[in-house]
N, C-alpha and C positions, 0 to 999 in steps of 0.2 A: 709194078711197085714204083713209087715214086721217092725221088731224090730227099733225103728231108736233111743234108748234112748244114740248111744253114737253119734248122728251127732251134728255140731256146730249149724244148723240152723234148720226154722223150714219147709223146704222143703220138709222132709221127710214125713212132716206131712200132706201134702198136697191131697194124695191119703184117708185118713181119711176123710176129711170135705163132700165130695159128698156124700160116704156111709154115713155116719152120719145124712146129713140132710134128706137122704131118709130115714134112721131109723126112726127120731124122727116126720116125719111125718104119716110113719104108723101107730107111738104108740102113737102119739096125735090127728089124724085125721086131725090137722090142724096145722100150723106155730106153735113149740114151744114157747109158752116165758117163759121169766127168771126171777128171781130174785136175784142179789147180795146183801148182807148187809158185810158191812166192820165193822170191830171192832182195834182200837187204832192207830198207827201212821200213819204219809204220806207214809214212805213206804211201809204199809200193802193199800193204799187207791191207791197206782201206782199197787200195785198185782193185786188191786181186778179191777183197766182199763186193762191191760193184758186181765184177765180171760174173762172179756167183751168183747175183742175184739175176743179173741177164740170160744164165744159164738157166736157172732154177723156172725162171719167166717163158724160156724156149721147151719145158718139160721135161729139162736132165735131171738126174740123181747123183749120187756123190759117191765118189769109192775114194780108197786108202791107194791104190797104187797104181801105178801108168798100166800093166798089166790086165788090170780089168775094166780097163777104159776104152771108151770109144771117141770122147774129146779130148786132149790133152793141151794144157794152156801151161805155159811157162812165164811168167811176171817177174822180168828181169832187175837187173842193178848193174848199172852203170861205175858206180865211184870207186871200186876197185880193181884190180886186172885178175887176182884170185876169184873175183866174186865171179868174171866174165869167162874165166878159164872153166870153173865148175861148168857153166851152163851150156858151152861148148863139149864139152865132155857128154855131159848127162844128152842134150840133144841129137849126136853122133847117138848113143847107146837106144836110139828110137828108133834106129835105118833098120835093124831085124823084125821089130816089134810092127811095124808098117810094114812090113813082108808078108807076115805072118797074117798082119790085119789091113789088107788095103783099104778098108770102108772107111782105118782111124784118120782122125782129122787131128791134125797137129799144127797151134798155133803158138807164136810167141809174140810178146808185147812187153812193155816196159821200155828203161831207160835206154837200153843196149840198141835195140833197134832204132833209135834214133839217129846214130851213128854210120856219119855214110864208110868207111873201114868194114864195119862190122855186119851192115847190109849187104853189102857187095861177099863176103865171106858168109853168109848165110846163102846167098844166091847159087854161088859156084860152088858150095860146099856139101847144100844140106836140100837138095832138089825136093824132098821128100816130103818139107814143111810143108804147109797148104797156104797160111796165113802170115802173116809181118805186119803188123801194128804196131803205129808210135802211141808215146803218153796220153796225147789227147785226141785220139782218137778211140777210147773206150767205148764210148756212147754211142758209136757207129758199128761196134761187134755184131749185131743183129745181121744190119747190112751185108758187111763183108759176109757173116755165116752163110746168109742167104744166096750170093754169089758163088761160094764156093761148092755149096749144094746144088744148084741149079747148072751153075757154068764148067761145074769140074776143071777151076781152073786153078793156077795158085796168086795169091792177093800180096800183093807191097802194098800197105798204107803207112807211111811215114811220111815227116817233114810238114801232115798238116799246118798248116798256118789260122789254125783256130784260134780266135778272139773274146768267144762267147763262155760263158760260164755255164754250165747247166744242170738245173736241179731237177729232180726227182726223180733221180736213174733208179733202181732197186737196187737195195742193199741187202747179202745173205750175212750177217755178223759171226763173228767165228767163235765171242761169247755172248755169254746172256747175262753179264755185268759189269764186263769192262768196255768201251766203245772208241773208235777214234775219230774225230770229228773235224775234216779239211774246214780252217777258215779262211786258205787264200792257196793258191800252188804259182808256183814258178821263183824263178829269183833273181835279183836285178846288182849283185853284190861283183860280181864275175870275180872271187878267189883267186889266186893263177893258179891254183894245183887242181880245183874244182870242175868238171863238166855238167854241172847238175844245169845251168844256165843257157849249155848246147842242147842239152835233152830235153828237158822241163819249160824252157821257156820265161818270159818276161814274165812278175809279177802282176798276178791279180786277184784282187780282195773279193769276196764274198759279199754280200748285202749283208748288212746286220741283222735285219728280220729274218730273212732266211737260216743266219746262225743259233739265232735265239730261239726261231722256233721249232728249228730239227732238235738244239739241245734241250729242250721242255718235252719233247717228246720221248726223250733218251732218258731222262729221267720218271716222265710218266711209267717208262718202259718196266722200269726198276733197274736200270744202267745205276753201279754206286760208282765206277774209276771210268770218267769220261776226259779224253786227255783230246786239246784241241791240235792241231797241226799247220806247220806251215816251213817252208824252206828256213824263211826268219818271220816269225809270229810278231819281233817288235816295230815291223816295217807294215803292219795292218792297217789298211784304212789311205794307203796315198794316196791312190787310184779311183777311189769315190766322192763319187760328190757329197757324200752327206759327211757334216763334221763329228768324225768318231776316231779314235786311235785303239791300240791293242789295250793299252789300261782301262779308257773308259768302255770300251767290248767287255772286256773281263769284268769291270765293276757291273756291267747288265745280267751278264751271265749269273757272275756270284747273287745274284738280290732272286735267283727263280728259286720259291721254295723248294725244299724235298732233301733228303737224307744221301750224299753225295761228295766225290771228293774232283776236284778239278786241276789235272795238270796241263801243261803245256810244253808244246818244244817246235822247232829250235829258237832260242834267241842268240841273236848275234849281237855281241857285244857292244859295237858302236852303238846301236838302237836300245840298249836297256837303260831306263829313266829312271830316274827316283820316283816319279809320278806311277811309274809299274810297281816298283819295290813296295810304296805306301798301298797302293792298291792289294796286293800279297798282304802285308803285314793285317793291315784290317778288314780282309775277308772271310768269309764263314764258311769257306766249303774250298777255297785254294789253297794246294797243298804246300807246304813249307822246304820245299824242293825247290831247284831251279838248276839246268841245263846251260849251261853257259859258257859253249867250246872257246878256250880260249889256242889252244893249236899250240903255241910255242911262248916263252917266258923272254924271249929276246927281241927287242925292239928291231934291229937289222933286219932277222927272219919274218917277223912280223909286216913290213914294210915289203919285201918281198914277195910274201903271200898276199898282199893289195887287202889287207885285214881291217885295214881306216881306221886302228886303236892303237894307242901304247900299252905298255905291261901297268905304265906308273895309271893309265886312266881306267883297268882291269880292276886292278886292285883298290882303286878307288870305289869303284863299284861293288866289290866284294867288301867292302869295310863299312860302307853303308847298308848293304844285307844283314852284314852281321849284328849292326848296330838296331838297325828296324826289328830283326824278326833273328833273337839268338838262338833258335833250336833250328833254323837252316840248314839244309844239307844241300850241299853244292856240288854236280857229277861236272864235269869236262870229258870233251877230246883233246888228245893231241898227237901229234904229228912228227915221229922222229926221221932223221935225216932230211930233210928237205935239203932240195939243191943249194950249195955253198954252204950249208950250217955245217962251221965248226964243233967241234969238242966243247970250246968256251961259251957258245953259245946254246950248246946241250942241256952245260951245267946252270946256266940263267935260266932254264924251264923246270930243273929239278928244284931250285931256290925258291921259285914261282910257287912250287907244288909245295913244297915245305910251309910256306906262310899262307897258304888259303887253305890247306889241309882240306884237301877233297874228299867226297864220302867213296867215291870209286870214281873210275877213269875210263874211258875208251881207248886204247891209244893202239898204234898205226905205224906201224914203216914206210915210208913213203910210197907211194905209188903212183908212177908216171902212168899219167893220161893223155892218149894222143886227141890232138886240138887244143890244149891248154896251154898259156903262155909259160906255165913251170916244164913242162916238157922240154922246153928249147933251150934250155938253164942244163950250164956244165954242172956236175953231179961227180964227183971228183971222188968222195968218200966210199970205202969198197962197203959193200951191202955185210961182211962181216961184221966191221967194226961197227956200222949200226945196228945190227943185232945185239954186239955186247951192251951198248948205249943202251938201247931198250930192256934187258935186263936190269939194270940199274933200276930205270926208271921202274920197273916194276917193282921190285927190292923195296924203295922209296915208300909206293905207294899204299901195297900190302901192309906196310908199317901204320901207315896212316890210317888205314880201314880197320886192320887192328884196332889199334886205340881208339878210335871212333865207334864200333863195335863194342869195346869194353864197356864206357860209358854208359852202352842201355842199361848193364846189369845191374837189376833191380827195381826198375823202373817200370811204371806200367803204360802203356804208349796202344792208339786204336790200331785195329790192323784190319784189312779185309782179306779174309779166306780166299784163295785163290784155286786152290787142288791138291788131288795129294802130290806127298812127299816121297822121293826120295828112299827118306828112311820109312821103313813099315812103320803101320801103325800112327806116321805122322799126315799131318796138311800144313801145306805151304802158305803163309802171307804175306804181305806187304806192307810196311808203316808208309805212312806221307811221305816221310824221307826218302822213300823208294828202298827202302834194306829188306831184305827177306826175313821173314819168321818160322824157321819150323817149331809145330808145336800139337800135343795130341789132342783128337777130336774126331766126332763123327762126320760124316762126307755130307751131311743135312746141312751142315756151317758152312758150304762151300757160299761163295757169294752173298755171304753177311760180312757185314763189321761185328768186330768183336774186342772187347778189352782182355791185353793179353799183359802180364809179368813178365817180364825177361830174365832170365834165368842164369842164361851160359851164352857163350862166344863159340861156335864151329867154322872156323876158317874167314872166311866172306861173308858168312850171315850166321843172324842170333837163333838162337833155342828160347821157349818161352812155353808158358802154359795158361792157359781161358782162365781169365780171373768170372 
């Protein structure tokens, strides 16, 4: 087999998949299956359709639990220390299961291993793994497979220093109408509290044709909620040569016919333009949402976290949203205690949130990352009293979504069917705004738009019935 780790595509990879699926039938006796479990954002949840479709390509099948697997792939998350503590947990709780099953192959990939801490502690910890894979190194899974098949060895690939973008990996989607669509990975912002820039890597943009034409396909598809991705989506286009930014991308996007709703995230604040906002307001198919973490209401803590915005140039931008396009729904994160944030500077992010009246929140107790420059930052305040802090903050915002919630009633607003509900008898939507709909129907409306009434308020999301 030949080396193909510097081709653009995955052609090279192509002579791999036949050996491969004749390995893994020797060493299972029968059709491998697999198991993926994904851990934190959409674009760890688009990695771990990739790795799927690599799977799918090698001639595995799919199972529900580690239990009746013979691959097992873990697609980690890096950004918080809960998120890294699970998977530590869950990975230890595999040392029986590969007892039991010497044949199984257990690999882990994602942001975590990218991390030489958390390498070194998989090494001496977890003998057992077979495989360690960093972020960009997905498109080489075949490879490494194939090595560990052949060489019975176990593989560290981390810290690539990959450059290259590459398309046409296989994709297995996990629906058949919602899709998520990477237009750039990595991020050039360095946060102080953030490692997404140790893990992921420097920024770079996708070719425009290439975006345009996977999303025409996505739509061909009958894809109706295709949501594009990127560390910061407003930072698209610096890295190419061709003159395009993320508004006029989106104004390409929006002009491809077909019945379809288009979101985006993340934007980072400093990069959102009015030129983006006019873009939104006068598009036919871009949903009247917008993601827009603003972290903290306080201009000190903001300056601390290397944020590159004020509160007063936040809100300026939110007053222009509102001003363009008034049925806007605007979600944030934010970020309580961070290192040195006082009390008084708590109550600057709850003021914040009081005058942009969010439609919901993300929000976070700090959490130290090691390698990040906020790590090294005295942190003085006891983890109690920002929990009560964060109560507040919830208090607040609950309020907010309430009465934002209230508002639907009566009103009739498009939704798309998503699955069922919850409560019997109901199916679950989604308006543009990103709010939930429960409301009764047959499971045939799953993955339509549909005109719905709104009816009643249930906590967080509306009640409503198919006009």
């Amino acid at each position: 087999m030949k080396n193909s780790k510097s081709s653009d595509s995955l052609s090279d990879f192509e002579e791999y998949f036949e050996s491969i699926k004749n390995l893994l039938l020797q060493r299972f006796n029968n059709i491998p299956k697999a198991f993926v479990r994904t851990y934190g954002c959409q674009q760890n949840v688009y990695d771990s359709e990739k790795i799927k479709g690599i799977l799918h390509k090698m001639g595995c099948s799919f199972v529900q639990t580690c239990e009746e697997a013979d691959i097992i792939v873990f697609n980690t998350c890096a950004v918080r220390k809960n998120a890294e503590d699970r998977v530590f947990g869950n990975v230890g709780a595999l040392k029986s299961l590969k007892k039991k099953k010497p044949n199984l192959i257990i690999a882990l990939c994602g942001c975590m291993t990218e991390q030489d801490h958390v390498a070194k502690k998989i090494n001496d910890t977890f003998p057992f793994v077979d495989l360690v894979l960093g972020t960009n190194s997905i498109r080489n899974f075949p490879e490494f497979i194939y090595e560990v098949l052949t060489d019975n060895k176990h593989i560290f690939k981390t810290k690539i220093n990959d450059v290259l973008l590459y398309e046409g990996t296989p994709i297995r989607r996990e629906s058949k109408f919602r899709a998520f669509l990477p237009i750039m990975y990595g991020c050039d912002n360095f946060c102080s509290y953030c490692i997404v820039p140790y893990v992921r890597g420097r920024e770079k943009s996708r070719a425009s044709d290439a975006i345009l034409n996977e999303f025409s396909q996505l739509v061909h598809e009958g894809y109706k909620d295709i949501t594009l991705l990127g560390q910061n989506v407003n930072s698209y286009g610096k890295n190419l040569d061709e003159n395009i930014n993320f508004a006029k991308l989106l104004r390409k996007i929006d002009s491809i016919p077909g019945d379809y709703w288009i979101r985006f995230m993340t934007s980072h604040p400093k990069d959102a333009t009015k030129e983006l906002i006019d873009v939104m307001a006068e598009g036919k198919h871009i949903c009247h949402h917008l993601h827009l973490p603003v972290q903290s209401g306080s201009n000190r803590i903001l300056n601390l976290m290397n944020r590159r915005y004020t509160r007063e140039k936040y809100l300026e931008i939110v007053h222009y949203l509102k001003e363009k396009i008034p049925d806007i729904s605007i979600t944030s994160d934010i970020i309580v205690g961070f290192p040195g944030e006082t009390y008084a500077d708590f109550c600057e992010t709850l003021s914040l949130i009081k005058e942009v009246e969010f439609s919901s929140l993300f929000t976070f107790i700090y959490s130290k990352r090691e390698g990040t420059p906020a790590a090294k930052l005295e942190d003085p305040i006891p983890y109690k009293e920002k929990s009560e802090w964060f109560k507040d903050l919830l208090q607040v915002q609950n309020g907010l979504t309430e009465k934002i919630c209230n508002s639907y009633i009566g009103k009739i607003v498009k939704v798309l069917i998503e699955g069922t509900s919850a409560n019997k008898g109901y199916l679950t939507a989604r308006t543009q705004g990103n709010i939930i709909v429960d409301l009764p129907g047959s499971e045939q409306l799953i993955g339509k738009f549909v005109k719905a009434k709104i009816t009643d308020v249930q906590g967080w999301f509306l009640k409503g019935e198919v006009i």
